[in-house]
FIDRENMAR-61543 format. One record per atom (N, C-alpha, C): residue in one letter; x, y negated, z. Coordinates in pm, whole numbers, plus 32768, in hexadecimal, padded with zeros to 4 digits. Atoms other than C-alpha are relative to their C-alpha. Last residue first. Layout:
AXYZ
...
//
This chain:
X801E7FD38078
XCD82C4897217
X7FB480868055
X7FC97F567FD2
XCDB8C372733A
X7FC480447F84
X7FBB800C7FD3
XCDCBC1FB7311
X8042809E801C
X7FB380178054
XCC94C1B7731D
X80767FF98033
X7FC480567FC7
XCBD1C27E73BE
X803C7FDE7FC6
X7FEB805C8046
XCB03C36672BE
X80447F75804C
X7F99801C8068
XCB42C4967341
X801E7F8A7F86
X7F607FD87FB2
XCAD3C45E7491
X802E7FED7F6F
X7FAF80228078
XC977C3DE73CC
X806B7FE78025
X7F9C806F7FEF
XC88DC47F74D1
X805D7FC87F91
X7FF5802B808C
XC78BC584749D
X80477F8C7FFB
X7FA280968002
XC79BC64075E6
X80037FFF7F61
X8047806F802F
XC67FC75375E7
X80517F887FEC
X800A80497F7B
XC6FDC87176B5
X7FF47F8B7FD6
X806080227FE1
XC6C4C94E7586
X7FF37FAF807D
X803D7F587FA4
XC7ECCA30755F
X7F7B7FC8802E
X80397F878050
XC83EC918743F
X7FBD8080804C
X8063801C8060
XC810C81B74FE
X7FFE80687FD1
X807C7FDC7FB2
XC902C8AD7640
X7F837FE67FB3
X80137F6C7FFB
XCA0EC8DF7535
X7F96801D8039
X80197FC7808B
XCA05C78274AA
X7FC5808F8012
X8096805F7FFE
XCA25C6EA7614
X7FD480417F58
X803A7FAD7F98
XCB57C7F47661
X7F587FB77FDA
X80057F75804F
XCBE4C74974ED
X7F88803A8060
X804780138073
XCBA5C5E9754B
X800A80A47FD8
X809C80257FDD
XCC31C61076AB
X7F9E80107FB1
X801E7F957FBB
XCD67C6AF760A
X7F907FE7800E
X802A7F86808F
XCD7BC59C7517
X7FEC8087800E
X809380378020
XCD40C47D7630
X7FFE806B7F84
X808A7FE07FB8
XCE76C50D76DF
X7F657FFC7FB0
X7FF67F45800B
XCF4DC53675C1
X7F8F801A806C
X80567FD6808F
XCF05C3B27574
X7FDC80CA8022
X809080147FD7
XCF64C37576FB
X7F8B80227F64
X804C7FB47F95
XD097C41076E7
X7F827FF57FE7
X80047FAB806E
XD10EC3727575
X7F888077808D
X7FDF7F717FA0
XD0D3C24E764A
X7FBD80527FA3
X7F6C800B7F9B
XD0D4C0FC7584
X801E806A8040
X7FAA7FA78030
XCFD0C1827465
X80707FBB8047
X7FC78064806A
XCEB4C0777464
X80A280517FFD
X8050802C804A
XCDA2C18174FB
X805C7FAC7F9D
X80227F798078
XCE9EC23A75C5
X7FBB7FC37F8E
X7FA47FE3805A
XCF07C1157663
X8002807D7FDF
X7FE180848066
XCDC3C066769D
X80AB802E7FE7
X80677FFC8032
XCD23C1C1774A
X80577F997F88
X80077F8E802F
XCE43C219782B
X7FD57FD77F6F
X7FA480008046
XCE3CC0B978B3
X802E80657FB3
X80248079805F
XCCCCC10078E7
X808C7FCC7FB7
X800280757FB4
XCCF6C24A79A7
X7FFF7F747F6B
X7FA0800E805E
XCC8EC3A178D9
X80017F4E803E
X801380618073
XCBC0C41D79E7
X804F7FC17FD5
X7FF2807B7FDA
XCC38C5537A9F
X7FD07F857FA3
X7FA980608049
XCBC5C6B77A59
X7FEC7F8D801B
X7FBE80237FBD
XCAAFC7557B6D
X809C7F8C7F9D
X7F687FD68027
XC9A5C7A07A82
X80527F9E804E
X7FDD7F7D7FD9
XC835C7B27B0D
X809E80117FF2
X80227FA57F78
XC7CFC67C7A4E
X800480788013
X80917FB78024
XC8CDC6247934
X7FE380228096
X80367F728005
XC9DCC5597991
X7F8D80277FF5
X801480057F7E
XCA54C3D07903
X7FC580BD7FF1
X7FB080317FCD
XCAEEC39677D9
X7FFC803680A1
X7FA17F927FE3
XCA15C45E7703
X8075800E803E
X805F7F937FB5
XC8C8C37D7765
X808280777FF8
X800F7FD47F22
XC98BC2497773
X7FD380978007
X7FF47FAF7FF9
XC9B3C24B75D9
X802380448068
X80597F7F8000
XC8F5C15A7585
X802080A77FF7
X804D7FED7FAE
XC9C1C06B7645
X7F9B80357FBC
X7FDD7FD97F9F
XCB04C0F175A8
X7F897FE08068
X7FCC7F7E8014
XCACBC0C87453
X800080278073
X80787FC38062
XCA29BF6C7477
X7FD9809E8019
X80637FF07F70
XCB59BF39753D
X7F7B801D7FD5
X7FD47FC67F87
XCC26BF8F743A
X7FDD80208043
X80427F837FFF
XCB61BEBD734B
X80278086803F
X80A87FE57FE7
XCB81BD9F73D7
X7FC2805F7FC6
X803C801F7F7A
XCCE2BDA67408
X7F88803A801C
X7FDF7F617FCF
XCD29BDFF72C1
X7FEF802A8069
X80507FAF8064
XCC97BCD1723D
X7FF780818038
X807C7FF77FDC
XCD52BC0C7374
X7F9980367F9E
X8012806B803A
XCE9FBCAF7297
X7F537FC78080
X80797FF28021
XCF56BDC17353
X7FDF7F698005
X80518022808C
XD0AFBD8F72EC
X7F94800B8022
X80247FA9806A
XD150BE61740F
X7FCB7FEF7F7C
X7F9D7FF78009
XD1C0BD3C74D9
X8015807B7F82
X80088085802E
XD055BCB47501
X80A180077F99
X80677FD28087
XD000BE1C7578
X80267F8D7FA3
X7FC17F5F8033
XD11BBE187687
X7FC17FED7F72
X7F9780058027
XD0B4BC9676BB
X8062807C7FAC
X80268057803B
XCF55BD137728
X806F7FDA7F8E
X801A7FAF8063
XCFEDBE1877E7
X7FD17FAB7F82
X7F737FB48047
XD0E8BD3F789F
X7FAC802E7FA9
X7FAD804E8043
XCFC2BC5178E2
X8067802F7F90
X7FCD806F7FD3
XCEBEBD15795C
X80757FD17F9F
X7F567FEB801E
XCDB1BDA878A6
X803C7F968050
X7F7D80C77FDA
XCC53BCE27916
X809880AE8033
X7F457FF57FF2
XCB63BE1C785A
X80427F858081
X803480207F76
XC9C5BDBD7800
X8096802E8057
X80157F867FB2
XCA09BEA476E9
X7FE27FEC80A7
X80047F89803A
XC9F6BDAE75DB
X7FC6808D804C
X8073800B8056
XC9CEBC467660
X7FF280997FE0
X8059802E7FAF
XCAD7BCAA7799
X7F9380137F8E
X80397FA07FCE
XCBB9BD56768E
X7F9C7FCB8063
X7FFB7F8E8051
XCBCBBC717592
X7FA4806A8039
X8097803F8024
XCC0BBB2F7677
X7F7080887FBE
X802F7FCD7F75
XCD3ABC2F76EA
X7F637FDB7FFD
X80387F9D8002
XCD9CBC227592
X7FC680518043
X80697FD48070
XCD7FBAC8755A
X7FC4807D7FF1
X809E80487FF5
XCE1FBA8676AC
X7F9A80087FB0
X80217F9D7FAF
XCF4FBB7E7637
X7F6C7FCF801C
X802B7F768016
XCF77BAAE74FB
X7FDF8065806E
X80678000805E
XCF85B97B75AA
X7FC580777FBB
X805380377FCF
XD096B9ED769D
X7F627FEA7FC1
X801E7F6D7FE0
XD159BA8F7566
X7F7F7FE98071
X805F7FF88042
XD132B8F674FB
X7FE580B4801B
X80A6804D7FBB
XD1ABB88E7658
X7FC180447F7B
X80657FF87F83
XD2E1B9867638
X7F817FF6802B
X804A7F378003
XD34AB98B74E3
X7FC880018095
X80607FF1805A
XD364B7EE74FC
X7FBB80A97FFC
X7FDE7FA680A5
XD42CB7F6761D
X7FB080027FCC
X80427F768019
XD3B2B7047749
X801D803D7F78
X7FAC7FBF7F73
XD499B5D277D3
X7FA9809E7FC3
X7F977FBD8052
XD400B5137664
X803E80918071
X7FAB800F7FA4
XD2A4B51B771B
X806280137FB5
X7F9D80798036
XD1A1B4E075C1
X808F800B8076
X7FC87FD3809B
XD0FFB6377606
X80537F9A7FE7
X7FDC7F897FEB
XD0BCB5CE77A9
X802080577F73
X7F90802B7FCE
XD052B474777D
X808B80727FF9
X7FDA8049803A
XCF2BB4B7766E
X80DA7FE4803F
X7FDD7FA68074
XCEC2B5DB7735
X805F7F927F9A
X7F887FCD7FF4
XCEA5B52B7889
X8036802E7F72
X7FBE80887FE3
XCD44B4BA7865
X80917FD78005
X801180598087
XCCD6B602780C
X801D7F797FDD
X807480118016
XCD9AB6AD792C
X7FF07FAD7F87
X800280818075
XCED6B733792F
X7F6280037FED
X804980677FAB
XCED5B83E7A57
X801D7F8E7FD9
X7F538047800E
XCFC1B9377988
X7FE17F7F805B
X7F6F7FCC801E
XCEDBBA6D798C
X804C7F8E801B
X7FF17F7E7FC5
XCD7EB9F87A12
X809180218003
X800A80347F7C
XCD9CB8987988
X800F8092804A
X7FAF801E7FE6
XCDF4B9417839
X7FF97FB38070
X7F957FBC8022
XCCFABA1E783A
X80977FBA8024
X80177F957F75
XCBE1B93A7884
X807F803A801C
X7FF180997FA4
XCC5FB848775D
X7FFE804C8050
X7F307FF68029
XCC51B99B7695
X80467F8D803C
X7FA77F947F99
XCAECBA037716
X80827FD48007
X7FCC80627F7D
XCA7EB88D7691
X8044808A807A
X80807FF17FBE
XCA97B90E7543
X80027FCA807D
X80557FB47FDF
XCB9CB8797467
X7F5580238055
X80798001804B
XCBF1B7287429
X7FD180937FE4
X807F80527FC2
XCCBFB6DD754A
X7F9080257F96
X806E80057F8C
XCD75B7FE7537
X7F927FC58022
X80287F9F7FF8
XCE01B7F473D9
X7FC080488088
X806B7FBE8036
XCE10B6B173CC
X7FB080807FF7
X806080587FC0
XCF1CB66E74F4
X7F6E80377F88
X7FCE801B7F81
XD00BB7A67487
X7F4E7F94802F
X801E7F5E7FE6
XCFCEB81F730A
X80157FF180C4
X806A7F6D8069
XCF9BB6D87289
X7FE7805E805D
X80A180358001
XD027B5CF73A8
X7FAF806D7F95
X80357FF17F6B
XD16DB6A973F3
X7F4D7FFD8006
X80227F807FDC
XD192B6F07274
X7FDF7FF68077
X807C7FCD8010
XD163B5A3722C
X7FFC80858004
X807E80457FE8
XD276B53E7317
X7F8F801C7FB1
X80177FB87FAE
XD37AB653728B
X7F837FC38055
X7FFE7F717FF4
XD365B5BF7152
X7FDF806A8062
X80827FEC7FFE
XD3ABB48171B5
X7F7D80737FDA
X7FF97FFC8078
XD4D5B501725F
X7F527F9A7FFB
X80567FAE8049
XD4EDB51273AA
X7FDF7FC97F7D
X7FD67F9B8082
XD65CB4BE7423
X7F5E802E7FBE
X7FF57F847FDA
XD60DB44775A9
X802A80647F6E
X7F847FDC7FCE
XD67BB2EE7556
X800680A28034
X7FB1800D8062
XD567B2D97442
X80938020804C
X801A7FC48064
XD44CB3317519
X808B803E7FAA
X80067F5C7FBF
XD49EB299764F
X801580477F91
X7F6880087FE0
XD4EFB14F756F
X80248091805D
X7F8D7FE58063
XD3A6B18374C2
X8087801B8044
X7FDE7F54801D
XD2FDB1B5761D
X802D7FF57FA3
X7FAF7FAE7FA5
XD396B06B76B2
X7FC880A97FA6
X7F5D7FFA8043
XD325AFB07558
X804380748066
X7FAC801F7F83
XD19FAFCF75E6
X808F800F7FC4
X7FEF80847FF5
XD0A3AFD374B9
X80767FD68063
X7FC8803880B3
XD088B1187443
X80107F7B800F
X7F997F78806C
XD034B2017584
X803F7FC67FDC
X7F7880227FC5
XCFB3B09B762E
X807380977FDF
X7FC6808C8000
XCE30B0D9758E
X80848010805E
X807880767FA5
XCDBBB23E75BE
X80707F8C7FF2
X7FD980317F7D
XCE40B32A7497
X7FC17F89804E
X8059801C7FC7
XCD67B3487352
X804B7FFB80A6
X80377F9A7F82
XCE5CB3FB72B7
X7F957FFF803D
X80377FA3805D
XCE60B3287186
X7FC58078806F
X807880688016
XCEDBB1FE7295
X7F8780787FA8
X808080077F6C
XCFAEB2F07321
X7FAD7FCC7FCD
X80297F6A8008
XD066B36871A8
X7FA67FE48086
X807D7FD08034
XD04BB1FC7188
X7FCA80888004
X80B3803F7FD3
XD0EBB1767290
X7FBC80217F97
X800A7FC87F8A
XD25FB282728D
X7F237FB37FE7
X80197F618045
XD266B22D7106
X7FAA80418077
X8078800D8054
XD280B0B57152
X7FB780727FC4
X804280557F9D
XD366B10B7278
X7F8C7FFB7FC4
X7FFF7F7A7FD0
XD45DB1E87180
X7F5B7FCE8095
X804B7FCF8040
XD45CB0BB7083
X7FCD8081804E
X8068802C7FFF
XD4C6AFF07193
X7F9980447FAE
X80227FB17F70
XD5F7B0EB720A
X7F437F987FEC
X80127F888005
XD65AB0FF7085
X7FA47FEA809D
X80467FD2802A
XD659AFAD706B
X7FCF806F7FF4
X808A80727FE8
XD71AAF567190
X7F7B80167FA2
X7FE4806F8028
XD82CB0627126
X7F747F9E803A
X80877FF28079
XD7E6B1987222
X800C7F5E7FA9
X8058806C8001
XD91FB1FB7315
X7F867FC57F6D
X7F90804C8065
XD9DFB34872EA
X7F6D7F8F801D
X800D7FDA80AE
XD98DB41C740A
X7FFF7F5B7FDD
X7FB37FE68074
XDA77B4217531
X7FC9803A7F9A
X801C7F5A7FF9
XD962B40F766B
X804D80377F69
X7FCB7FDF7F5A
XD9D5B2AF76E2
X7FE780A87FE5
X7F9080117FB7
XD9C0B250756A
X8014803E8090
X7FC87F80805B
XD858B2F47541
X80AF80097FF6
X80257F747FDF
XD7EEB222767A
X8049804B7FA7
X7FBA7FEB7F76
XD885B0E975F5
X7FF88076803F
X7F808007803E
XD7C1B123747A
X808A8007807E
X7FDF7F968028
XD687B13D7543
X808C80427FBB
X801B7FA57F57
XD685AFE875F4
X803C80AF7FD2
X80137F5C802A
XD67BAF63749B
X804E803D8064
X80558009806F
XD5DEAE017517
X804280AD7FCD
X805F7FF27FB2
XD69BAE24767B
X7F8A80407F8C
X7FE87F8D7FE1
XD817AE3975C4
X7F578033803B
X800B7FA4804F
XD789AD2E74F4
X80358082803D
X809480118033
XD727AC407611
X801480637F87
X807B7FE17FDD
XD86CAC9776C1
X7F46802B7FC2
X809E80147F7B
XD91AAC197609
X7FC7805F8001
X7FBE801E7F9E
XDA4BACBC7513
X7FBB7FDB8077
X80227F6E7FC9
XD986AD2B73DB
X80477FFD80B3
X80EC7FE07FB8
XD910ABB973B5
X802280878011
X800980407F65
XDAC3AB76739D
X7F718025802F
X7FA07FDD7F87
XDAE6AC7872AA
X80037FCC8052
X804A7F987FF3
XD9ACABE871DE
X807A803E8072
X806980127FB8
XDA6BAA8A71C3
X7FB180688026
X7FBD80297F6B
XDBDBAB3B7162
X7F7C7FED8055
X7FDF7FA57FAE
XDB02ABDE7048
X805480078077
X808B7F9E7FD9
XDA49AAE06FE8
X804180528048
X80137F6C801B
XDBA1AA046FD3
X7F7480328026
X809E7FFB8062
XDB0FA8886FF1
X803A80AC7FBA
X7FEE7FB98027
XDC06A83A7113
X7F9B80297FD8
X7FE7802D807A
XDC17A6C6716A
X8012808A7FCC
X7F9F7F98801D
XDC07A71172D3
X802B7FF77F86
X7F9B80237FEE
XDB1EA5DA72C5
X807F80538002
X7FB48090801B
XDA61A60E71C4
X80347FC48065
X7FF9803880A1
XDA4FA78B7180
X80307F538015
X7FCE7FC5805C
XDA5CA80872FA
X804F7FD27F5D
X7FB180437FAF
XD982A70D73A9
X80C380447FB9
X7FCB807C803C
XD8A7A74872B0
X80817FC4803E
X7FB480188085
XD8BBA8A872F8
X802A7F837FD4
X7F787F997FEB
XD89AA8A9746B
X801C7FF37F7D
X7FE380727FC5
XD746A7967441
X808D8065800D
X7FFF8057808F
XD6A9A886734F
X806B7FB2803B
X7F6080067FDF
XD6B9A9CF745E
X80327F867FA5
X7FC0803D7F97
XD557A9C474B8
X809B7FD27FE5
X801B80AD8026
XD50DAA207355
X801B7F8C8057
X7FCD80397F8B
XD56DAB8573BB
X80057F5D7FEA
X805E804B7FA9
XD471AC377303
X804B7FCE806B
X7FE47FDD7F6F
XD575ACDE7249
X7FB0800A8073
X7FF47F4C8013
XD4FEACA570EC
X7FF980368072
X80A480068037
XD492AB2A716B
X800F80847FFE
X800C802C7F97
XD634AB2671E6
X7F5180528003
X7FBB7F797F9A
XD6A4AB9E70AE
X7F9780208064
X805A7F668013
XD5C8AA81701E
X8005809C8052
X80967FF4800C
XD651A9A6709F
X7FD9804F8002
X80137FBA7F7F
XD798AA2C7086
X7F7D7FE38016
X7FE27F767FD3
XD792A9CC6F3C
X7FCA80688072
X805D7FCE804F
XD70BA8796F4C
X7FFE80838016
X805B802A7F7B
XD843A830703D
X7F7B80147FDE
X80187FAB7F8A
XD91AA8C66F32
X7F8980098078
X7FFD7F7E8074
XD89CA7D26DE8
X7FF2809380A1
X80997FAC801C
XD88FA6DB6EF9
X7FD5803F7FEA
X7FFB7FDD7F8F
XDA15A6F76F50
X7F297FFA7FFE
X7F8B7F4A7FBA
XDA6BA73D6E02
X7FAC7FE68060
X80677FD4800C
XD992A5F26DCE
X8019809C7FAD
X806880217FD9
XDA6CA53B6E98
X7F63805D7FBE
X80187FF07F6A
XDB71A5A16E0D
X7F7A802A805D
X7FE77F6A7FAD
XDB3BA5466CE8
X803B80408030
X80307FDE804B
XDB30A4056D1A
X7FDA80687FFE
X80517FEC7F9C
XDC28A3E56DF8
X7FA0802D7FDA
X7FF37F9E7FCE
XDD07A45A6CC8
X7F99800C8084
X806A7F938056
XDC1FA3536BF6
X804B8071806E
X804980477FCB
XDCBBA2366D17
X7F9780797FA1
X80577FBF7F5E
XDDF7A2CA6D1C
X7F5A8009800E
X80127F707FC4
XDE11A2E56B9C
X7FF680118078
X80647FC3802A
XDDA2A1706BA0
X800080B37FEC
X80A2801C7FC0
XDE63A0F36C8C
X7FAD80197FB7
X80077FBA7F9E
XDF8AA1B66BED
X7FB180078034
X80047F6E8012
XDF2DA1036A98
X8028804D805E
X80757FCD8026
XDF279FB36B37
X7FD080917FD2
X806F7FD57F6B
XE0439FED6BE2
X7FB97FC47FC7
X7FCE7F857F87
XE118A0346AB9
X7FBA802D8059
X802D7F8C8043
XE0889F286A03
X7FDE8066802F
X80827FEC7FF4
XE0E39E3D6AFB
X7FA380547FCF
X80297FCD7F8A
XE2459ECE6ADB
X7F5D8003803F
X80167F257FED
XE2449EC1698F
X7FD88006805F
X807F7FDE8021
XE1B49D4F69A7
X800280748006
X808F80237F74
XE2A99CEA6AA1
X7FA580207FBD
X802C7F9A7FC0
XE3989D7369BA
X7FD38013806F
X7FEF7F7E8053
XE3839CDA688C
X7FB1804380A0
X80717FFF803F
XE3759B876970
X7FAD80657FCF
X801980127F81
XE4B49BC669E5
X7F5F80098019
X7FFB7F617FEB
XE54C9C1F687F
X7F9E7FF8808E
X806F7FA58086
XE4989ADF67EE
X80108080803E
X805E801E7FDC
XE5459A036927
X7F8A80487FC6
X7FF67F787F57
XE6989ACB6919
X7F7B7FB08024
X80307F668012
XE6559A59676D
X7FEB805680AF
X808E80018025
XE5F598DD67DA
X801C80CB7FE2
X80627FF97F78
XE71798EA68EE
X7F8C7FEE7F86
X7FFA7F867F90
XE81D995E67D6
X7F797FF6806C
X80087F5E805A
XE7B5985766BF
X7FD78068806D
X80A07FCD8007
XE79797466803
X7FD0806D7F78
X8046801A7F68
XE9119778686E
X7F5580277FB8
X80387FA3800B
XE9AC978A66FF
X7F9D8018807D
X800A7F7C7FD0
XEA3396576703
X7FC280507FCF
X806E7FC47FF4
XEA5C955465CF
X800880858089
X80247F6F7FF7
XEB9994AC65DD
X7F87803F803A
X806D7FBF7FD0
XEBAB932B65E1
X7FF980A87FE6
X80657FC2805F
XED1092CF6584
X7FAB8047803E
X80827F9B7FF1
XED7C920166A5
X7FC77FFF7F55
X808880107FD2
XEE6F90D36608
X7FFC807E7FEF
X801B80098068
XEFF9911065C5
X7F5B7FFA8058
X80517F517FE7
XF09290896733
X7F9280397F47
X80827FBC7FD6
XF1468F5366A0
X7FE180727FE2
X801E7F82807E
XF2C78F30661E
X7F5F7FE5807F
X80457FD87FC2
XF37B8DCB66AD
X7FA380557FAB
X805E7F798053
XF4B18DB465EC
X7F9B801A8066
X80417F767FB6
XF57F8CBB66C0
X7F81802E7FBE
X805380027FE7
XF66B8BB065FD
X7F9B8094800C
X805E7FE2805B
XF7AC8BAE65F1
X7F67803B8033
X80457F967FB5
XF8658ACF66AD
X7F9A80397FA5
//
């Protein structure tokens, strides 16, 4: 029997894996990029954290801003609407934040005048323009000498400014309008209580009214000056229309006063000679012949002046100065 060949398994050759190679590099790459990534968000958290940053002082930078605006405005009341605005609304536009303050109330109230001129389709006044027009309005009063609440009260700026008057046209009211009465004589205060029943206490209210035309109240003025004129002069009270007639004609209160001058020393050829039936040359007669509104009444007073010439020379003694009226040749 032949004998049985027993063969053994060849021995396990140890073979090196690869296993911990691979898991030390997917442990290096893993690693890698837990740090990019931490990286990553570190540098995000830190551009968020500078973008809050500024931000934040955007949103001061604005909120400063308006400040001020506000101070310009005199609406300082309104601090607590902006902030509310800028940091929590989170909107640090100026010019979105000013579009919303033109929107309340409290700034439609503050240029009051600017609403008016809207409702009456003229072109609205920038904020600075309508403050610089305010600061113009109180000094030309303050220079005026106006009575305290003229130049201090916002409601008459906003009258003022929504009615269209210039500043321009305001110191012409107060010059040639409120000054020019009150600081005359006291006939011309008289005068104008007589004629328009504006008293001296009144005068201030009554030139500044926007509801009253400028050519109007200051023709007004001029008539009172020249009515003042004639009272002091010829002892006169012209009425209104005529006053105004003369006021309308250019005569200057210079011209005024000598007019009447002209005309109250020259009663004696106005009126009739004793014995002679001819009519007396009536008083409205008299002040428009003298300043040349009635071509009638000049032709009258140059007849009169002649017949009064003729009776001197034949010796009936009138020595009068007919031909020196002014106003007549």
């Amino acid at each position: 029997m032949a004998e049985e060949t027993i063969v053994s398994a060849p021995a396990e050759v140890a073979v090196e894996e690869p296993v911990s190679a691979v898991q030390e590099l997917l442990d290096q790459q893993a690693s890698f990029f837990e740090r990019q990534q931490s990286a990553l968000q570190a540098q995000i958290a830190a551009q968020e954290a500078q973008r809050k940053e500024q931000f934040r002082a955007q949103q001061d930078s604005s909120y400063d801003i308006i400040q001020r605006v506000l101070a310009d405005y005199g609406l300082e009341n309104m601090r607590d609407f902006v902030h509310d605005i800028v940091f929590t609304q989170n909107i640090v536009d100026e010019n979105i934040i000013v579009g919303r303050l033109r929107e309340t109330p409290q700034y439609k109230e503050r240029f009051a005048g600017n609403e008016a001129r809207r409702n009456a389709g003229l072109n609205v006044l920038s904020e600075s323009e309508y403050i610089r027009l305010e600061n113009t309005f109180a000094q030309t009063m303050r220079q005026a000498g106006l009575p305290p609440g003229f130049y201090d009260e916002k409601s008459d700026f906003d009258s003022l400014i929504g009615s269209d008057v210039s500043a321009a046209e305001l110191a012409t009211r107060v010059q040639e309008g409120y000054q020019a009465v009150r600081d005359a004589d006291p006939e011309v205060v008289l005068e104008m209580q007589r004629m328009y029943g504006v008293g001296e206490g009144d005068l201030a209210a009554y030139f500044l009214d926007p509801e009253r035309a400028t050519a109007g109240i200051i023709r007004q003025a001029q008539a009172a000056q020249i009515g003042g004129q004639a009272v002091r002069q010829a002892s006169y009270q012209i009425s209104a229309a005529q006053a105004e007639e003369l006021a309308r004609a250019g005569v200057s209160p210079e011209q005024a006063r000598a007019g009447f001058q002209a005309i109250a020393g020259a009663q004696e050829l106005f009126g009739a000679l004793p014995g002679q039936t001819g009519e007396a040359i009536t008083q409205e007669e008299q002040v428009a012949g003298v300043f040349g509104t009635s071509a009638a009444a000049q032709q009258r007073i140059r007849r009169r002046t002649r017949e009064r010439q003729a009776v001197f020379e034949a010796g009936g003694g009138f020595a009068a100065q007919g031909s020196q009226v002014t106003g007549l040749t």
